[in-house]
N, C-alpha and C positions, 0 to 999 in steps of 0.2 A: 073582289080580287083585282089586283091590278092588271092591266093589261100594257103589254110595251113592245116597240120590234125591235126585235136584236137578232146577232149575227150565231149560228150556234154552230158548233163544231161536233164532231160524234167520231170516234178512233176503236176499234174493235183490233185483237190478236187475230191474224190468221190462222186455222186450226188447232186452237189453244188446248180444245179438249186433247186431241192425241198428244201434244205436246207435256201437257201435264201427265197422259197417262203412262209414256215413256220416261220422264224424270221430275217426278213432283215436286220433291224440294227447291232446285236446279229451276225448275221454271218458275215457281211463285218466287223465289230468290229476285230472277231476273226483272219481273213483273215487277216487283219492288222498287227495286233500282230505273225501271225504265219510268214510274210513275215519278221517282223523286226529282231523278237526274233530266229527263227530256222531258216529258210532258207536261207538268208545273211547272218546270223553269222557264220553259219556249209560251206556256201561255200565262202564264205572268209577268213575263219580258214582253209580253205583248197586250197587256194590260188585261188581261181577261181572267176567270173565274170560272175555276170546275166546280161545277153546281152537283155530279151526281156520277157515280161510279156505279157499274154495273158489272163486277167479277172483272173483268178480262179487259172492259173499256170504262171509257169517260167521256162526259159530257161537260164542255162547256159555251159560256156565252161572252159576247165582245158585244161593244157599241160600236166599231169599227167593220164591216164587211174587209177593206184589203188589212189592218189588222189581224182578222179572223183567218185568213188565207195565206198571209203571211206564216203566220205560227204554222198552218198546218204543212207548209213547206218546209219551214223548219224542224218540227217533228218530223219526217220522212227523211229529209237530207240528215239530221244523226241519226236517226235511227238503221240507213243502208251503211251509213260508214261505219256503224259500231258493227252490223253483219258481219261486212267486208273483214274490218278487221279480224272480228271474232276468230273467222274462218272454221265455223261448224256450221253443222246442220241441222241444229236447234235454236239459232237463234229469234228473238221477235220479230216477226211482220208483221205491222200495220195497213188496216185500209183506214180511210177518214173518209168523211163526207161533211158538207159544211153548206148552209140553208141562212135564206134569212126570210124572218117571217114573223106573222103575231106572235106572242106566246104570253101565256098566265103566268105572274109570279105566287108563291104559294110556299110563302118562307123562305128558305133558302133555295125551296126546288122550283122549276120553273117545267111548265107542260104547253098543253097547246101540239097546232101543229107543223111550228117551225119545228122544235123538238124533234116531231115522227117524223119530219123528211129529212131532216140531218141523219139520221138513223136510218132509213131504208135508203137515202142514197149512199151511206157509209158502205151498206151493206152488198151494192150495184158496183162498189170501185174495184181495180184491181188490187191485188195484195202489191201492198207498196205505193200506193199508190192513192190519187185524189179523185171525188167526183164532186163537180158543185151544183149546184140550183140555176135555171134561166137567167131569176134574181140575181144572184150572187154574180154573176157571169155580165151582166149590166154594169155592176158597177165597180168591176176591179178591169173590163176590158181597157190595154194601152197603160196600164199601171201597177200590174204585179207583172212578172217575169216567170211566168207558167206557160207550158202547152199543152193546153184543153182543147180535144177533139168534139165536134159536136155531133150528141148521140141522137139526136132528135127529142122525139115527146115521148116519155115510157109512164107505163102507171107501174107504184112503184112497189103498188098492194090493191087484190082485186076490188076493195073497196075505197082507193084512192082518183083520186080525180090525179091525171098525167100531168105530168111536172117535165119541162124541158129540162135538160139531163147534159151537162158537158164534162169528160172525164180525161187526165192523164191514160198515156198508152203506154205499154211497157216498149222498152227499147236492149234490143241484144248485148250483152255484156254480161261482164262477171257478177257485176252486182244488182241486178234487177232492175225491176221498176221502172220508172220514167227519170229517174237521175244518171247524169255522166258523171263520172269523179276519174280526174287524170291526178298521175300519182304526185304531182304538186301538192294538188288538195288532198290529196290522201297524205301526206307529210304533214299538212299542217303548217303552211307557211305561216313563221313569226312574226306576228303582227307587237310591234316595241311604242314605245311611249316615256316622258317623265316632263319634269318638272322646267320649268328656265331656267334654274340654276344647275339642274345635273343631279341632284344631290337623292334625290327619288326616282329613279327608272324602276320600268316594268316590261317585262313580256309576258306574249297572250300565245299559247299553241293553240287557239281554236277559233272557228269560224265566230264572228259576230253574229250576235243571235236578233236583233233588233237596232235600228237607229230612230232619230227623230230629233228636232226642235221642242222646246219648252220653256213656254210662255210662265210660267209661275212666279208669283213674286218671291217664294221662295229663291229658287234657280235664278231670279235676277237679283238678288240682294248676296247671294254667292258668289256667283261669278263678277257683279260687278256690271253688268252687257245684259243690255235688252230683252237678250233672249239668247239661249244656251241650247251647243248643238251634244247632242250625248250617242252615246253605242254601247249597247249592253253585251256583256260576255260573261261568259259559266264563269262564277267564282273560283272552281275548281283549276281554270286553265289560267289566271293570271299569279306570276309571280314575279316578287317585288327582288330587284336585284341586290340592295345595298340597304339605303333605309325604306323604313316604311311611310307611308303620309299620315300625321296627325289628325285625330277624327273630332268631332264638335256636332254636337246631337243639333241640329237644328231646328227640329219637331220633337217631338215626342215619338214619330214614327221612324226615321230615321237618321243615319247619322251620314258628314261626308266628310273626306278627305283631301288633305291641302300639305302644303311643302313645308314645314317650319322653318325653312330658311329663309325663302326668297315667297311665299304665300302663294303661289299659283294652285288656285282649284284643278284637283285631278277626279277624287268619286264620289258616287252615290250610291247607298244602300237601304233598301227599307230592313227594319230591324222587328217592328209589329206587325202583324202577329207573330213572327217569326222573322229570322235572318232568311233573307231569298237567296235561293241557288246564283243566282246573276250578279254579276256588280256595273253600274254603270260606271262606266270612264267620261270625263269630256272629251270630243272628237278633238279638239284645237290641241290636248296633248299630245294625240297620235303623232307618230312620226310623218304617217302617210295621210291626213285628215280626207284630202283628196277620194279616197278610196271609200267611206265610207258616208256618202250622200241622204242624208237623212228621208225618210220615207212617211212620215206624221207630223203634225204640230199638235203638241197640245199644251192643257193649261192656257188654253186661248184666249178663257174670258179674264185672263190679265195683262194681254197685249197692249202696251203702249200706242194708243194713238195716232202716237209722229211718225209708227214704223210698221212698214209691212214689207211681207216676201211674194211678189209675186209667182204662185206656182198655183197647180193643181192637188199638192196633197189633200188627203182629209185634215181637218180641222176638228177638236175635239175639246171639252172641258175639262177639269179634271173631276169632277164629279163622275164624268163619263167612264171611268176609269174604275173596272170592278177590283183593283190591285188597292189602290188610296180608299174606297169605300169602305173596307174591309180593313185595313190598316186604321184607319181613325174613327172607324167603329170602336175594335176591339182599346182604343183608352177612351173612349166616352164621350168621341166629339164626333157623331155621324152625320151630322148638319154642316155640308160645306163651304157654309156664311162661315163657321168658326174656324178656318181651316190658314195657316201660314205662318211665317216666322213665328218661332219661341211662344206657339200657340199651346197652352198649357191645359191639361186636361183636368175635368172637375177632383177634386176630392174623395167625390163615391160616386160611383156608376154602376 
């Protein structure tokens, strides 16, 4: 079996059984919709792959640690504002916990015990709330924007060796947990964008779920530039004011979007396996580009040469990427030597 270290995440409901037992339909309903709408989308916007569901949670895995914590930030942050909104008493709360560590691949599922500590530290967080690993805590310190209290050394099962333990604290407010939302961001400030000509604009009512740089020769034979800075957002929240952008399958995985009048690259969408909840935009058509500072590079190993960004992000392949793994898997090309422009999948696979 193979053995590899990755970042794993673990998200469980708070009290789901009563929840279910006061409104059953009502809560699997929601459970639904929170797995379609925030879960997959936050961690596939973040490159990563739910390997394993378990009734009430989910299990996934990143090659990125502050990718990995990234998302689970982002899972919490919508999921207190859909609460908030809601304004009942049945809404979903999440604890997460998030581990990095060996773990066995074993088909699609993956064990070991990164795995079990993502899972008993999920289980130590508060509702609403984050707990991470020693590890984990190593290497997102001074570069995720989280406040983790540190809980000491806790064993996390009588028969576990103790795992240094660092966890979000709840904070007094309406809406729980370890988030503030003043009622700006509970509006939803309009986040606008288009074209150089005009001729395509768009507005976003919803938080950016994800940024970053991308090195891919695809992305640089699009845009034209070295390297292309992007921010992904719920497809649900962007809408197109006037015309729409022209799409052109680029891959066989997805397709993107550009101006027919004046050509300026605006999105990107994986379409295999499926259409993703996300769409990315290019940042350079935001209004405010300024505001959305990229957080990754990847598709690294087709960085130019001549050009580098001096910073501390991570750096990553795009092989690294369990989102494109899985996208060029499902037409036939899972060997990422075959992988780039107008990359044509076999006949029968």
């Amino acid at each position: 079996m193979e053995r590899k270290l990755a970042a794993i995440l673990a998200t469980d409901v708070v009290g789901f059984a009563g929840l279910v037992s006061r409104d059953e339909s009502g809560t699997l309903a929601k459970l639904v919709r929170q797995e379609r709408e925030i879960i997959r989308m936050q961690v596939e916007a973040n490159r990563g792959r739910v390997f394993k569901s378990t009734g009430d949670g989910f299990l996934a895995e990143f090659s990125s640690v502050i990718e990995a914590v990234n998302c689970a930030i982002g899972i919490q942050k919508a999921s207190a504002l859909e609460a908030r909104q809601s304004n009942t008493d049945n809404a979903l709360i999440l604890r997460i916990g998030v581990s990095l560590g060996d773990v066995v691949v074993h088909g699609a599922d993956i064990l070991g015990d990164g795995v079990n500590i993502a899972a008993r530290l999920e289980a130590m967080a508060e509702p609403g709330g984050i707990a991470v690993s020693g590890e984990v805590m190593a290497q997102i310190i001074g570069k995720v924007d989280i406040p983790l209290a540190d809980c000491g050394y806790k064993t996390l099962k009588s028969t576990d060796t103790s795992v240094h333990v660092y966890m979000t604290q709840s904070k007094h407010g309406e809406e729980g947990g370890f988030l503030d939302f003043d009622k700006d961001e509970l509006a939803k400030t309009l986040v606008t964008g288009g074209c150089i000509c005009g001729a395509v604009r768009y507005e976003v009512n919803a938080p950016a779920i994800s940024t970053g740089y991308c090195h891919c020769s695809c992305c640089r034979k699009f845009s034209g530039s070295a390297v292309n800075a992007w921010t992904a957002f719920p497809v649900s929240a962007v809408r197109f004011l006037a015309e729409e952008p022209v799409y052109f399958a680029t891959t066989p995985i997805a397709k993107r979007g550009f101006c027919a009048k004046c050509g300026a690259s605006l999105t990107y969408q994986l379409v295999q396996p499926r259409e993703t909840a996300y769409l990315v935009m290019h940042t350079s058509s935001l209004d405010n580009p300024e505001n959305f500072a990229p957080s990754v590079h990847s598709g690294i190993e087709s960085k130019m040469p001549w050009f580098d960004i001096l910073d501390d992000l991570p750096r990553t392949r795009s092989a690294d990427s369990k989102v494109l793994l899985e996208a060029w898997s499902s037409v036939g090309l899972p060997d990422p030597e075959t992988w780039g422009p107008l990359a044509k999948p076999p006949e029968v696979f």
